[in-house]
C-alpha positions in Angstrom: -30.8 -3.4 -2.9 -29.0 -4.7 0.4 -25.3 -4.7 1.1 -23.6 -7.7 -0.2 -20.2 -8.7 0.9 -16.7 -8.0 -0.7 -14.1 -10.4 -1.6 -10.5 -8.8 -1.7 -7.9 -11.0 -3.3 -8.4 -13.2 -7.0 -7.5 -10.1 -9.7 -7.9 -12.2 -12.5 -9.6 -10.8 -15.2 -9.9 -7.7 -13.7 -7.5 -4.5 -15.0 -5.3 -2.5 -12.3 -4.8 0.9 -12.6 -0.9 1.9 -13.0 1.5 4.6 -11.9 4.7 5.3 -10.2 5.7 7.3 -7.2 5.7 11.0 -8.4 9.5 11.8 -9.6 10.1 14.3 -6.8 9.1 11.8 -3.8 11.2 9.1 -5.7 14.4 7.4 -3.7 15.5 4.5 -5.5 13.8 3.9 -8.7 10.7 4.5 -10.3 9.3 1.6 -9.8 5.7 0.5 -11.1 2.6 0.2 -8.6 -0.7 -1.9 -9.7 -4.0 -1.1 -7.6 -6.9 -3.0 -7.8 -9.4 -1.4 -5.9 -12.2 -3.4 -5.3 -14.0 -2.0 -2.5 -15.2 1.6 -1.8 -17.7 3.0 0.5 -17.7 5.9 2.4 -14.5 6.9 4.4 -13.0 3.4 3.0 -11.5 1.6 0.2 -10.1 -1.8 -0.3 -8.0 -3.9 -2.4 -5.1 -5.3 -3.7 -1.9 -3.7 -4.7 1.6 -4.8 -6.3 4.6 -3.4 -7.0 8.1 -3.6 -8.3 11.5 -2.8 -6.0 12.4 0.6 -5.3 12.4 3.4 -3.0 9.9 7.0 -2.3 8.9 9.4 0.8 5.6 9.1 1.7 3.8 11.5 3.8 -0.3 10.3 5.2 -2.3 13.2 6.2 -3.9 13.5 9.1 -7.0 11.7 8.5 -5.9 9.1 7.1 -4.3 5.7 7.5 -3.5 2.3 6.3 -3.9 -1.4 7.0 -1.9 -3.7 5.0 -1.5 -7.5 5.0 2.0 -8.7 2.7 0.8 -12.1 0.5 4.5 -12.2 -1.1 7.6 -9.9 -1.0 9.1 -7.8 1.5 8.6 -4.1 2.1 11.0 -1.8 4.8 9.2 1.4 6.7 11.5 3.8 7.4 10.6 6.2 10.0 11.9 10.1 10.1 14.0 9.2 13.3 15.7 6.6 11.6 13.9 3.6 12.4 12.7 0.7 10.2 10.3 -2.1 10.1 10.4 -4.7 7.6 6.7 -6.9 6.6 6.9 -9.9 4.8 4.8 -12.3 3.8 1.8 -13.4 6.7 2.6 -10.7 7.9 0.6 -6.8 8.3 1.5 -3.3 9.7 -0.9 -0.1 9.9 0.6 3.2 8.6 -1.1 5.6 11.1 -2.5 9.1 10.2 0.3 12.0 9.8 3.1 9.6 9.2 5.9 10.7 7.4 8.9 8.0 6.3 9.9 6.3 3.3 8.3 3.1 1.9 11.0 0.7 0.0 9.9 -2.3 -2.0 12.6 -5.0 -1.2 11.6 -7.6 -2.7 8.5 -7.3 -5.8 5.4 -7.2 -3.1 1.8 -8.0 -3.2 -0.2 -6.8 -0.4 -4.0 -6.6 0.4 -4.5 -3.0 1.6 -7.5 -1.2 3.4 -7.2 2.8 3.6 -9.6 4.6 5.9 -9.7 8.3 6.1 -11.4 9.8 9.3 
């Protein structure tokens, strides 16, 4: 069978798997996270991923990292010095490997994702 090609976006129809950021990594809220992951091969995975406002830590090991491109909502970055960026819609970012911050949900978000660990 040869490789066929990967759509990432429409959901419909399709079930997303559910959680929350653990309790002890949680800011503000406990807000609820969709994933729909709807590619995975190798060191990658793909997909779309919603979720309501709130607050957590976050800490990406060392292999790994993160594209994301913002379809609606807002999301803030905080850095451990202090800095932020905020992504809204149109827009993307890339969480690099061994980043350690906080990831706040401003406004409900939708986001296409791709995480690669190397």
């Amino acid at each position: 069978m040869k490789p066929a090609i990967t759509t990432i976006g429409p959901t419909e129809g399709q079930q997303p798997t559910l959680d929350q950021p653990r309790a002890d990594r949680r800011v503000q809220g406990a807000p609820w996270r969709k994933t729909w992951l709807q590619h995975e091969a190798g060191p990658m995975c793909a997909g779309v991923w919603e979720c309501e406002v709130g607050r957590w830590r976050i800490a990406f090991a060392p292999n790994k990292q993160e594209y994301f491109f913002v379809l609606s909502g807002r999301v803030r970055l905080h850095g451990p010095d202090g800095t932020s960026t905020d992504i809204g819609p149109g827009e993307a970012a890339v969480i690099p490997p061994g980043f350690e911050g906080e990831f706040e949900v401003l406004e409900p978000v939708r986001k296409q994702f791709v995480l690669v660990e190397v």
